[in-house]
N, C-alpha and C positions, 0 to 999 in steps of 0.2 A: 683318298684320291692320289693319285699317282702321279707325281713330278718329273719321275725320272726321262732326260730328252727323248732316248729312244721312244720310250710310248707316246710322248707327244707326239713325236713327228708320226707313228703309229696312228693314231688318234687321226690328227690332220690328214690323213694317207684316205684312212675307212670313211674318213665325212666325205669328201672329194668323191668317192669313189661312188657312195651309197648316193647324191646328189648326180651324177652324172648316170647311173644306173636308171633313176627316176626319170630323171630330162628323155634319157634312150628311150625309153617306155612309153614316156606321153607322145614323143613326138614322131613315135614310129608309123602311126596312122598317116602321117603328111609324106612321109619316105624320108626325114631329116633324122640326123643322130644328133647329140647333147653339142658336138662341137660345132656344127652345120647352123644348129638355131641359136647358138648364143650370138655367133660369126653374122650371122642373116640379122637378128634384132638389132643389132649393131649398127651396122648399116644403114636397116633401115631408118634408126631414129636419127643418123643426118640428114634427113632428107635431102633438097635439095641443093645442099652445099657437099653433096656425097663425101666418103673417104678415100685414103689411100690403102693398099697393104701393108705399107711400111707403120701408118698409124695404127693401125690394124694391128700389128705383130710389137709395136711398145706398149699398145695400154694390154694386151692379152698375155705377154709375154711368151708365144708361141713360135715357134721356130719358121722362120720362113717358107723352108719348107714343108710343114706343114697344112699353112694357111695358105700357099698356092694352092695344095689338093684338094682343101675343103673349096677354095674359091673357084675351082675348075669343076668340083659335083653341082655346087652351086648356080655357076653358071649353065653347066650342062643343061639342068633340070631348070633354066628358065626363070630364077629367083635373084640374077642378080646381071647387069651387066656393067660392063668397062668400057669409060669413054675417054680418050686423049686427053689430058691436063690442058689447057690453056696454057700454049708461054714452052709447055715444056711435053713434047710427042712420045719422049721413051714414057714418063708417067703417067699412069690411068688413075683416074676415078672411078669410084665403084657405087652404083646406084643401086638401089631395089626395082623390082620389075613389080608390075599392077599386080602379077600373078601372087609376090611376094607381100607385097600392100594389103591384097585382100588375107593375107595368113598373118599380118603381124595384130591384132587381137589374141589370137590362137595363144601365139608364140611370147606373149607379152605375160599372157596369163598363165601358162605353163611354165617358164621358166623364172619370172618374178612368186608364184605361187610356193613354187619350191626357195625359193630362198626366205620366203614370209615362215614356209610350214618349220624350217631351219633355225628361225629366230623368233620365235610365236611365246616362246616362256621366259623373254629376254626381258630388264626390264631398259629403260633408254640408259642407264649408267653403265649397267654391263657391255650393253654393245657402244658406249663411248669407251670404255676399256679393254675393250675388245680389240676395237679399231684401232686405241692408240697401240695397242701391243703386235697385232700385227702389221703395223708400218715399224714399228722398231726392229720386227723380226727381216721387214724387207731390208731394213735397212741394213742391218747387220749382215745379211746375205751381200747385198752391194756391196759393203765396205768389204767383205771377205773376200771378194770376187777378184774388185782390184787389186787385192797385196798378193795375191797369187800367181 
C-alpha cells in the first residue's frame, strides 16, 4: 500500500473523478450532469423551508460562480426556481419545481446508489475512520488556508 501524500491525493483525485463519471452517465437520460443533480437533490430535500446559494456554496464548497451556472441551467430547464427572501429582496430562496419533485426518486437513487456502490465493502469502523480522517484532512486544509 502506498502512503506516499502525492498518491493519496492521486488516489482521492481518480475516486472523485470515477464517481462523477458514473453520476454523468446515470443522469444523462434526465439532461443533468453529476454537478446539476447533486445541486438539484439538495434542494430538493429542503423542501419547504427552500435554500440559499450562499448555503449552497458552504456546505458544497463550490465557487460561487460556479453554482450560479449550474443554478441558471437549472433554472432554465424548469427544475428549480428563486423566490425573494422574506425581510430581505436582494436574497432568494431556491425551491424545487413539481417537474424537479417528480425526478427526485430518480436522483435520490442514482446518486445515493453511487456513494452506497463506493462504500459497499466498508465495514461501520472503517467508515467511522474514514470520516474522522477526512474532517482532519479538512481541517488541516482550513487551518492551512488561514496562515497563508
Amino acid at each position: 500500500m502506498n502512503t506516499d501524500p502525492h498518491a493519496l491525493v492521486l488516489d482521492n483525485r481518480r475516486i472523485v473523478q470515477a464517481l462523477e463519471r458514473r453520476a454523468d452517465a446515470a443522469l444523462a437520460p434526465a439532461g443533468l450532469t453529476a454537478a446539476q443533480g447533486h445541486v438539484l437533490l439538495h434542494i430538493l430535500k429542503q423542501g419547504e423551508a427552500g435554500t440559499s446559494l450562499t448555503a449552497i456554496h458552504r456546505l458544497f464548497g463550490t465557487s460561487m460562480a460556479t453554482l450560479s451556472g449550474i443554478l441558471k441551467c437549472l433554472r432554465r430547464d424548469g427544475y428549480v426556481q428563486a423566490v425573494p427572501c422574506p425581510g430581505d429582496e436582494r436574497r432568494k430562496l431556491l425551491f424545487g419545481t413539481e417537474k424537479a419533485r417528480q425526478l427526485q426518486p430518480f436522483l435520490a437513487r442514482t446518486l445515493e446508489g453511487g456513494n452506497r456502490r463506493l462504500y459497499r465493502d466498508f465495514s461501520e469502523e472503517e467508515l467511522r475512520t474514514l470520516a474522522r480522517l477526512q474532517q482532519k484532512m479538512l481541517s488541516n486544509l482550513n487551518v492551512s488556508d488561514s496562515k497563508e
